[in-house]
N, C-alpha and C positions, 0 to 999 in steps of 0.2 A: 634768051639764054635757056639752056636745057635744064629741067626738072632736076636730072639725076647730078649735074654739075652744082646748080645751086645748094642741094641737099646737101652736099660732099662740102662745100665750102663751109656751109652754115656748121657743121656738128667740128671739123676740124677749128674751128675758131670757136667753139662751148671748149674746145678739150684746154685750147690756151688760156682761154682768159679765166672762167668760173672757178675750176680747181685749182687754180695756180695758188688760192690761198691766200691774194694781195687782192683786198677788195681797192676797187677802181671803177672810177667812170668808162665807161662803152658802149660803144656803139651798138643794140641790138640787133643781130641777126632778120633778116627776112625769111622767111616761110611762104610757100605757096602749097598749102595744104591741100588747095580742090583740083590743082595742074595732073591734067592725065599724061602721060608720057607718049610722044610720038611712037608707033611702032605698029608693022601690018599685021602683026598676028591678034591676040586676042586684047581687047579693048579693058584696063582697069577701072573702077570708079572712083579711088580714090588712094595717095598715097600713105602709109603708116610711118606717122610722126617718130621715131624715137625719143627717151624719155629724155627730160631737161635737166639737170642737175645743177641744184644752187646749194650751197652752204648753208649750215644752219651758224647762226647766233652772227646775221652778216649784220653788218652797225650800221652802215650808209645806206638811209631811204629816201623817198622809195630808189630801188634797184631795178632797173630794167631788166628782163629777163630773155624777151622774143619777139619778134613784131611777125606779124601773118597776113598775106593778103591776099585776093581775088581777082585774077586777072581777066574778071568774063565782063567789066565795068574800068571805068576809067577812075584815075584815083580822085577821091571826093562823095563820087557817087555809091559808095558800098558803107553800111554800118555791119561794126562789126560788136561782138557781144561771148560773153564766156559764163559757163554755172557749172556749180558744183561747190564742195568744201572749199573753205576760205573765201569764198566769193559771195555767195547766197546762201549757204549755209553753216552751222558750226567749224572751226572759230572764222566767223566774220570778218570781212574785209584786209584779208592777207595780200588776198591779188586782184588786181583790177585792170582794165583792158581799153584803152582808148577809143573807143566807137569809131573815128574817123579813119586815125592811120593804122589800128591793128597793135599797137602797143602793148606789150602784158609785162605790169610792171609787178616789183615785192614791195608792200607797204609796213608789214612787221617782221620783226624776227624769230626765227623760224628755232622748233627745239624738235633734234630728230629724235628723243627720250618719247616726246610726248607723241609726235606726229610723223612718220618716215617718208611720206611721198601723199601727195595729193592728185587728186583724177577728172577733169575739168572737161568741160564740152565746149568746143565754139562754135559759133555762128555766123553768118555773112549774111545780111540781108540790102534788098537794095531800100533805094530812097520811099518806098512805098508801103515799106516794110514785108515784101514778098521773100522769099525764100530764094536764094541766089544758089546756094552751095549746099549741099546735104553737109548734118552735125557732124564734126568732127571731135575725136578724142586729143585733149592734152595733157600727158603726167607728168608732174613734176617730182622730181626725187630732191629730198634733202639730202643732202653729202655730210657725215658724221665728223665732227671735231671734239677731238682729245679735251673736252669739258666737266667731266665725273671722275671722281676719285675713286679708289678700288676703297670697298667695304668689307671688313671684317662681319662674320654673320653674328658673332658674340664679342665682346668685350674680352672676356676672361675664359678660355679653355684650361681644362682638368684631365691630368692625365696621372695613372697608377702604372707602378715599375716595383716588383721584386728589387729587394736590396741585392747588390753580386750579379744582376743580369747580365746575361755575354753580350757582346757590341754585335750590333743590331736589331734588337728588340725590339719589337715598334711599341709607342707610348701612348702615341693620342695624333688627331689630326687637326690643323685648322683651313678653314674655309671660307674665302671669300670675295664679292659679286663685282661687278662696276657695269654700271650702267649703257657705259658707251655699246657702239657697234662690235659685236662675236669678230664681226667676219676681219676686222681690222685688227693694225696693232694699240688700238686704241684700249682694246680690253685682254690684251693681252698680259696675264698677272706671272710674278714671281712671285714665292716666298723666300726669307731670308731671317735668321734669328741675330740681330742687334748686339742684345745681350742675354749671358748667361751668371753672372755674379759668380764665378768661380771656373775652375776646369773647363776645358772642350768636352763637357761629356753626352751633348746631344747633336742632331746634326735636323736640319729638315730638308727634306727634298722640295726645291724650289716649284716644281711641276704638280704634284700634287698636295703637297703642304701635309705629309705623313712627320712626325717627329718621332725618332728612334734614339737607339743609345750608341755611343761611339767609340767607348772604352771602358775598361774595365777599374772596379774600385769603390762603387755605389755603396755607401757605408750610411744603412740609418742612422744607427749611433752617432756618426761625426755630422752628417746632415740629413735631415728629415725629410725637407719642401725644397724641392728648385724652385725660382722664378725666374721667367724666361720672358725675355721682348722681343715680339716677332712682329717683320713688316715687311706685307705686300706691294708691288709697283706694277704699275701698267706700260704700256710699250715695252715688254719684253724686260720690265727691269730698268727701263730708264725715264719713265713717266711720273706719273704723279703716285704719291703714297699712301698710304694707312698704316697705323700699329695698334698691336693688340697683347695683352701677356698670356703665357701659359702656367700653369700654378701644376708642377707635378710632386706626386708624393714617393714618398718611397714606401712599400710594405714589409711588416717587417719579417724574418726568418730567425729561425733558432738558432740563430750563430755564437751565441754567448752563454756558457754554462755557467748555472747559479752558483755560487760559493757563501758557504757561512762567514761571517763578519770575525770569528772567533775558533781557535782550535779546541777552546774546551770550554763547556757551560756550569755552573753550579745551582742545585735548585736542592728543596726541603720538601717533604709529603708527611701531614700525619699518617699515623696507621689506621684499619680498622673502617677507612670511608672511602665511597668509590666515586665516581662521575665528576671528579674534580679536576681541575687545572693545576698545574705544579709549575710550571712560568715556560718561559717561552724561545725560541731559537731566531736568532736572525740572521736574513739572508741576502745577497748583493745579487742584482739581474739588472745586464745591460738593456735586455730587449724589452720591447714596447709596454708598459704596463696594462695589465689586465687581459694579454692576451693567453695563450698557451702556453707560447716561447716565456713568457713571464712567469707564469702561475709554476708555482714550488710542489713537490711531492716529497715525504720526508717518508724514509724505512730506516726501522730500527735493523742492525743487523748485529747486535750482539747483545748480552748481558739482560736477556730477557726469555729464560727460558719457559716460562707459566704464562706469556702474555699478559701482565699486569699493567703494561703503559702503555698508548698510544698519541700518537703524532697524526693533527688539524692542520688545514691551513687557516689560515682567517687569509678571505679572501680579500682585504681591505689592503692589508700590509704587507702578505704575501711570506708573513714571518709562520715557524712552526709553532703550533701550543702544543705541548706535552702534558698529559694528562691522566688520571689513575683509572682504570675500569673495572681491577678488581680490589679489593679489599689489602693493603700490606701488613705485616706482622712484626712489630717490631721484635719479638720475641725472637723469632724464627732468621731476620735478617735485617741489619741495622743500615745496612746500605747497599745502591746499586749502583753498577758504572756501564749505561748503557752506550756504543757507538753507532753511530747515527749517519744517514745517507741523507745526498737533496739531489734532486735532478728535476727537469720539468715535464709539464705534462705533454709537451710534444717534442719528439724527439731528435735530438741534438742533431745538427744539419755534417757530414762526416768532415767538411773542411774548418769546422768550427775549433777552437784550440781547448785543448783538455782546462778540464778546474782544475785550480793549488787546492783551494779549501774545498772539495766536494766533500770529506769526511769531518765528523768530530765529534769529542768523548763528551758525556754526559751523565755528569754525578750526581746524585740524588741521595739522598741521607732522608731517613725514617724518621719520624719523634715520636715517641712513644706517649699516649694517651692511655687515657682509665677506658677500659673495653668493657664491655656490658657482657656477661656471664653466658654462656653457651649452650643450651641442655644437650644433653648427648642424642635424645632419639628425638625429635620432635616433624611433624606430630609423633606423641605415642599412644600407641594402639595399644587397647587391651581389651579385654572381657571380662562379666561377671553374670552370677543367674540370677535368673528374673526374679525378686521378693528376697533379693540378701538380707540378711540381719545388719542391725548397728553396730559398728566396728569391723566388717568383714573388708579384711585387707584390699586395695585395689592395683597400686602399683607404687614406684619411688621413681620418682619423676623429679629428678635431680638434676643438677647443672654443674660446667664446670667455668674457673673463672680463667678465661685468658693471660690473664696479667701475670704471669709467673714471676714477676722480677719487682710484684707489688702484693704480699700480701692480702687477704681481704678474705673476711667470712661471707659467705652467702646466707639471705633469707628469704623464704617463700613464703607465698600467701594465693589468695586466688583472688583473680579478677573476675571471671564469669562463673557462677555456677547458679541456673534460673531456679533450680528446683533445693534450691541449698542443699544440698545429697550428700558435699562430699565434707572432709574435714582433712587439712593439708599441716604436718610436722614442717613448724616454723622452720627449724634447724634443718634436720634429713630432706625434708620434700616430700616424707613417706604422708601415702594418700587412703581414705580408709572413707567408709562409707559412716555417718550418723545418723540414717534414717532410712526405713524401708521407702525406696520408692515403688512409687503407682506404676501399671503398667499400663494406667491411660493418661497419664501426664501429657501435657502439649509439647514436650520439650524431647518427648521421645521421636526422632526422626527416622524410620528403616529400619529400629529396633537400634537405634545408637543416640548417646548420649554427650555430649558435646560441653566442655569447661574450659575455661584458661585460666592458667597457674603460671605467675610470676617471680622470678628469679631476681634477687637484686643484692648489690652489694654492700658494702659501708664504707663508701670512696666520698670524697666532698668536690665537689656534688655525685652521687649515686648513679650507677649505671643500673638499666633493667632491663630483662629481658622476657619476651612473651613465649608461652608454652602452649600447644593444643593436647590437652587430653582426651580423647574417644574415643569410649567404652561402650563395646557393644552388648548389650541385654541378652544371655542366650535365652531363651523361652524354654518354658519349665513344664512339661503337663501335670499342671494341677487343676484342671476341669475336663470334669464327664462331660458326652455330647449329652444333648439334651432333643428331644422331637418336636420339631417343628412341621405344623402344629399339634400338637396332644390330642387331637380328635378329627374324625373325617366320619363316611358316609360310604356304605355301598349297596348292593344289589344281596337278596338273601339265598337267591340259588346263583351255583357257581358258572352257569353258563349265561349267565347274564352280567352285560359291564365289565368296564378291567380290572376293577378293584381297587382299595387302596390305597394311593401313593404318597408314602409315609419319608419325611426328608428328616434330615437331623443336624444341628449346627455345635461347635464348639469354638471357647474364646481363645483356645490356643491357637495359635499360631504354627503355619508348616516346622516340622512333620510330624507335630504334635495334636495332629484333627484330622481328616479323613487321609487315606478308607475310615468308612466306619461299617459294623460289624453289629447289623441287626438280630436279634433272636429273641424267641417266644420265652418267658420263663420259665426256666426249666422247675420252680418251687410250686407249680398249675402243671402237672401233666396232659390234664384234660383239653388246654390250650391246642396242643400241635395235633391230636384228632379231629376238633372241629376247624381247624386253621392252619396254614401255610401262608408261609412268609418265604419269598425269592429279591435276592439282593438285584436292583437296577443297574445303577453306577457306586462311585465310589461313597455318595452321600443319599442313596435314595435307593426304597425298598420296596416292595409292590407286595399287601394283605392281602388276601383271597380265603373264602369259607372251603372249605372242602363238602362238605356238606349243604342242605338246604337249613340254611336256622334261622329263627322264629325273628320277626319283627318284632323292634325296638331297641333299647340301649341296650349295649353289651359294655363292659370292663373287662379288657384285656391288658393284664400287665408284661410290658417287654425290655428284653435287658440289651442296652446298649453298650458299644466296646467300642475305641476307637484306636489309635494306630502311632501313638506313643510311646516312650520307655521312660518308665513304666508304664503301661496301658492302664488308662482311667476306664469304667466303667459306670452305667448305674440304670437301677431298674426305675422303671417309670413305667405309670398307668395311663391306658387310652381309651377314650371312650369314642365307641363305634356305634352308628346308629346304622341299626338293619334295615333297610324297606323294604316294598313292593316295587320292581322294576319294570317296564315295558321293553317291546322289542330292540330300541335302540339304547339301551343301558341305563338309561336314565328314569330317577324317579318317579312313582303317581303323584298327582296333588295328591291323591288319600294321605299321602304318608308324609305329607310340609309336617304334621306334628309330632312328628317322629325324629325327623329333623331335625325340629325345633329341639329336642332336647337332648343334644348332641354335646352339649355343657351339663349334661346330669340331674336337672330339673325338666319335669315334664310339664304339662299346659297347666294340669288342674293342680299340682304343686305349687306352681308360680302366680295363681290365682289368690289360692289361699293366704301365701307369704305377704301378699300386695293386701288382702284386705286386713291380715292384723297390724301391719303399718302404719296403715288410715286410723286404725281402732285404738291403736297406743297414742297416737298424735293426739285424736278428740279429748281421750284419758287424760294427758297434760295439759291441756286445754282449758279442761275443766278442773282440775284442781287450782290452774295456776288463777284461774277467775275468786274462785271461794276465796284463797287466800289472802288474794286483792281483799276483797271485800268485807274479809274479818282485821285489817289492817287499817282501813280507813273506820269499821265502825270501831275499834278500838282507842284510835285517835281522836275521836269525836268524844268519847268515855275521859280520857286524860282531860282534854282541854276545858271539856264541861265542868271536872270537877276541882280543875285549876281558877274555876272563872272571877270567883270572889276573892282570891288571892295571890292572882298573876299583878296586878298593876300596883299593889301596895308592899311586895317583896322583890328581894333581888335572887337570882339563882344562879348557881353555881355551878357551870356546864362541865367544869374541869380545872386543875390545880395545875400550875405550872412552879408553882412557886414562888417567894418575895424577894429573894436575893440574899445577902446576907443575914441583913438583920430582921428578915422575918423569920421564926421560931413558932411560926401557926401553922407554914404550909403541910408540912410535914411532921408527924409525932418520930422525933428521935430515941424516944423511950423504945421504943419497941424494938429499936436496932440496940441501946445499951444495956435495956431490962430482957431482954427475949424469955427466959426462965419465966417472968411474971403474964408475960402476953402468951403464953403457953397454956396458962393455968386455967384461963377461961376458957381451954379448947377451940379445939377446930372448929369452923359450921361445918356444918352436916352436906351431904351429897357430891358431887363432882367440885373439882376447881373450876372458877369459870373459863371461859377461852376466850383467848385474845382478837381483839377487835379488827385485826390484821389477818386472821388465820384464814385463809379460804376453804371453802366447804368440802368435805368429801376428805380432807385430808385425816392423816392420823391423831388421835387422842393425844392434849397432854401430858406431860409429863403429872407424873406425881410431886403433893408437895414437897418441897426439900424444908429439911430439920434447920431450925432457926440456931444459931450461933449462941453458944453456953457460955460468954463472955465478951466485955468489949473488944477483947484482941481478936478477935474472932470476925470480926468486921468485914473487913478488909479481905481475907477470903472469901467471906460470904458473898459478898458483891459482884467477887471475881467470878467464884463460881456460877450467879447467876448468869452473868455476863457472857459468859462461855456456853449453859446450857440453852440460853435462847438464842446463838448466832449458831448452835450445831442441830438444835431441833431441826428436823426437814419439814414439818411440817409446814411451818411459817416461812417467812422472811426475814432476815435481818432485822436490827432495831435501827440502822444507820441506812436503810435503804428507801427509797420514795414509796410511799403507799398509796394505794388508788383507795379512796372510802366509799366511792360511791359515781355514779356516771348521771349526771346530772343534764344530758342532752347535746345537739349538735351547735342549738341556738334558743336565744331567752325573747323572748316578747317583750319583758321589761327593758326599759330604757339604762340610760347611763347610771351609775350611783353617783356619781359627783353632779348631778342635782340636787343631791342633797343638802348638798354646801352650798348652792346659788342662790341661796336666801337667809335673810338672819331671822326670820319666824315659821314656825314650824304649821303654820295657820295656812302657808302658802300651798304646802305641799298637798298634792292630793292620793291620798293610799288606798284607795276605792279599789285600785287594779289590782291588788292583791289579791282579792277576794277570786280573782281568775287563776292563782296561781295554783290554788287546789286548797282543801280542807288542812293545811298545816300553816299558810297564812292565812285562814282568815278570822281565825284571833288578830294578829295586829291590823288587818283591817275594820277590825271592830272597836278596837284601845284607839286606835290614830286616826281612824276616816271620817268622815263628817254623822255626824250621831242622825 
């Protein structure tokens, strides 16, 4: 039979049986892959198989598929053999090939998802295993069956839409795969939307799966969120299916004008306070909360001509707060009727329908409160001159009270004043100075003076109000400039050196101090012959000799003026020392002593001074030693001749007195008899002085005349009483007196050793005797013999 016949029969009988889709048993086809075709012109090697097509997911195995043979052998004697995927390689053992008759059978079922066609080689060997036929190609095609379902790529698509969209709008898309074969209607998808829980108001195009809108009427208000069930199908729409939802929103627009809840509000404000809330407006909005189209804007448009209220939103509630920013008066106006606007903050969409309530009135009623007193100028400013007297008027720095429909006195007082200066008329307010102040106080700032003076009234509870007072100091010339410094140094011929340069300061203050206005005395004529004086700047003046004159100190007195009203002046002396100059202006050593006494003492002056200083000090020195020394031999004299009759007597250091009923300490006689204590006379010489009086000071008094009766008493006492607290000499009788300075520290121990023993045997007073010559008597009575 012919090649090209057999070929033609075999693939005509693949088209009936394999595609037909009815799996069955058949007869496989033969193949004679290696037959070259009769014909005289050019010789082929080999015929090209076309590809074989089986089914995929075929249930009846194995399936036979082709049988191939070699007709260069007789049948029996040819093996035949196949490789490639499925056979020898991944996935293993799909197809396999009867070695004898050429069989190529299908052992599994085939998925064209995973695998589309496979690509095999055969071979023809003979019995000896030589090579009969060169390799030939076999491909197998899997033929795709409607087995996959179309797949949505999400679950849940989202789509956003302006509320009111015109029909068409596109909203959102969905999309989705199926695995089958493209080129068939296997995968061929529609979309379609199921359901829409309301109205037709979307539509999707089945081809691209676009969802748009489809009519008009898209109301957030009435619905927010569509939800949509959409399903895709393969074959065109009549295949297998998938569903999936769509979740669209609506956005929202300013289609709904806000309206107040109310045509008219009632609210209360004290007076007199600002930053306050006074209550609040509310408002109804259909659209989305928290957006634009929601958010409220409130305008007052009437009954506020001063801007004293204003309108918040709170952006929580969306309500107005009405609130006070300046101060109201009840006095002045006991009520306000403002009206009031709302609209929002983005602007009304034109087919939206007007507000009923876009307007409404708003009453507010004052209450009147106790107000706190008002000063009329505050701060106030004023002036006074520098060093006023006590009492010199400053200003009335007064207040008035608000309350006119309440009675009430005002009272002042002052809150700040650092340097207590001023003194404030409780009543008036009128302010007045009680004391010179300083014109170096710390509290002077810029030449200004700074107090606060408080206003208050007599309301229950009290209102008060604060004042700034600040007075500025004018500055007064009452100081002459003075020269700084009163001495200097030059050259004694005129062509030598610059001379001079004489400065001067004063403690006034602008324009009370420089210029100043040097010049020679004119009471010294002789001054401006030997001497010229040329002004520098305003504060500084250049001396120069005219002549050649003599080395050493000169005194030249010069009168100073300075630039005040009235003009302070004052003469003042300088002293100039003349030297010996060299070529560049300046001083010889010769003349450092010259110099040196540029303060008015010369070398061998200041020598002298220095040694009677030394010579007065040694002079004290030495008196103060003798005195010492007659002081202890002295006390060595008393005690020696104390010695026999110190430890068998008692002495009597000083009378204080016994109390009542002692009538020893003191002789009374002599205050009730004085006439008889007269008669024995005075002692003779001075009165003594009191043990208190420190040295160097004035002479007592004289003695005063004793009292001519006992009623006389009683002033006598007084009067003494009186002449020793006004002596200046002394001190006080009620005042502490120092008797004596007894060192910074004692060598001796505690005295409450004294008492830590009950025999006096214990004690040792031996250390006395270190204490100096005035113990050591009782180290001699008490110490161990």
């Amino acid at each position: 039979m012919d090649a090209a016949l057999l070929l033609a029969l075999g693939l005509l009988a693949q088209s009936l049986c394999p595609s037909a889709g009815v799996p069955r048993l058949r007869r496989p086809r033969t193949l004679y892959p290696w037959r070259r075709a009769p014909t005289l012109g050019r010789v082929r090697r080999a015929w090209v198989i076309p590809p074989i097509s089986v089914s995929e997911n075929h249930k009846r195995l194995p399936f036979p598929l082709v049988q191939i043979k070699s007709d260069k052998q007789q049948l029996g004697s040819v093996i035949y053999s196949i490789q490639g995927p499925g056979v020898d390689e991944e996935p293993r053992g799909v197809f396999s090939i009867d070695k004898f008759t050429g069989k190529v059978s299908l052992n599994a079922m085939l998925d064209r998802e995973k695998t589309d066609r496979f690509r095999l080689r055969a071979f023809a060997l003979d019995l000896g295993g030589s090579t009969l036929e060169e390799p030939t190609d076999l491909e197998i095609v899997v033929v795709d069956q409607n087995d996959n379902r179309p797949v949505f790529r999400q679950e849940v698509f989202t789509g956003r839409v302006l509320e009111g969209a015109v029909p068409g709008t596109y909203v959102t898309r969905a999309e989705a795969t199926d695995a089958d074969d493209p080129e068939t209607d296997n995968a061929a998808l529609r979309y379609s939307i199921l359901e829409q829980g309301g109205p037709q108001l979307f539509s999707i195009d089945p081809l691209t799966g676009e969802i748009r809108t489809v009519q008009v009427g898209l109301d957030r208000e009435v619905v927010a969120v569509y939800n949509l069930t959409l399903q895709v199908a393969d074959m065109s729409g009549d295949g297998l299916t998938a569903t999936a939802s769509a979740i669209i929103t609506l956005e929202d627009i300013n289609d709904n004008a806000p309206e107040f809840t109310g045509d008219q509000f009632f609210m209360e404000a004290a007076e007199a306070v600002s930053g306050v809330d006074v209550g609040r407006l509310e408002v109804e909005d259909r659209d989305l909360p928290g957006s634009p189209n929601w958010a409220a804007r409130f305008t007052i448009l009437e009954g506020d001509p001063d801007g004293q209220f204003t309108i918040r939103t709170d952006p929580r509630t969306n309500e107005g707060v009405l609130s006070v920013v300046k101060p109201l008066d009840y006095e002045s106006r006991e009520r306000y009727d403002l009206k009031v606007a709302v609209q929002n903050e983005a602007p009304l969409q034109a087919a939206a329908p007007k507000a009923e309530r876009g307007q409404a009135r708003v009453s507010v009623q004052v209450r009147d409160v106790n107000e706190a007193p008002v000063f009329q100028e505050n701060p106030l400013r004023t002036s006074l001159a520098e060093g006023a007297a006590p009492g010199t008027p400053v200003a009335t720095f007064s207040a008035r009270d608000p309350d006119t429909q309440q009675p009430q006195r005002l009272s002042y007082s002052k809150d700040y004043d650092p340097e207590d200066w001023l003194q404030v008329d409780r009543t008036t307010g009128w302010v007045q100075t009680q004391r010179v102040l300083s014109p170096s106080s710390p509290f002077l700032k810029d030449g200004w003076y700074r107090a606060i003076i408080l206003a208050q009234d007599d309301a229950s509870p009290p209102s008060t109000a604060t004042g700034t007072l600040s007075i500025e100091i004018l500055e007064v010339n009452d100081h002459a400039p003075e020269l700084s410094p009163p001495w200097g140094s030059l050259c004694s011929t005129p062509d030598r050196g610059s001379g001079l340069l004489l400065g001067a300061t004063d403690e006034d203050l602008p324009p009370h101090g420089a210029p100043f206005h040097f010049q020679l005395s004119p009471r010294v004529p002789e001054l401006a012959r030997n001497w010229s004086l040329s002004q520098v700047n305003v504060s500084h003046a250049r001396l120069r000799p005219r002549l050649r004159v003599p080395e050493g100190l000169h005194r030249l007195s010069l009168l100073l003026q300075d630039s005040g009203q009235p003009p302070q002046q004052r003469e003042q002396p300088l002293n100039v020392t003349v030297c010996r100059c060299g070529q560049d202006g300046a001083c010889l050593p010769g003349a450092a002593a010259l110099r040196a006494g540029g303060a008015g003492i010369s070398l061998g002056a200041l020598v002298i001074m220095l040694a009677s200083v030394i010579l007065l000090l040694l002079l004290a020195l030495l008196v103060a030693f003798l005195a010492r020394f007659r002081q202890q031999s002295w006390d060595k004299r008393f005690l020696h001749g104390l010695q026999d009759d110190l430890r068998d007597n008692i002495l009597n250091y000083d009378e204080q007195g016994g109390g009542e009923e002692d009538q020893d300490a003191y002789d009374m006689d002599q205050l009730r008899h004085p006439a008889e204590l007269a008669a024995f006379g005075a002692p003779s010489g001075r009165p003594p002085l009191r043990r208190d009086a420190p040295f160097g000071r004035a002479r007592p008094q004289a003695t005063r005349a004793l009292p001519t009766s006992p009623a006389d008493i009683a002033d006598f006492i007084n009067d003494g009483l009186e002449a020793a607290d006004s002596d200046p000499s002394v001190p006080p009788y009620d005042t502490a007196l120092i008797y004596d300075y007894e060192g910074d520290g004692s060598v001796a121990g505690t005295l409450s050793s004294i008492l830590s023993s009950l025999d006096d045997e214990d004690q040792d007073y031996s250390c006395l005797r270190e204490w100096g010559p005035r113990f050591s008597r009782l180290a001699d009575l008490y110490g161990p013999p």
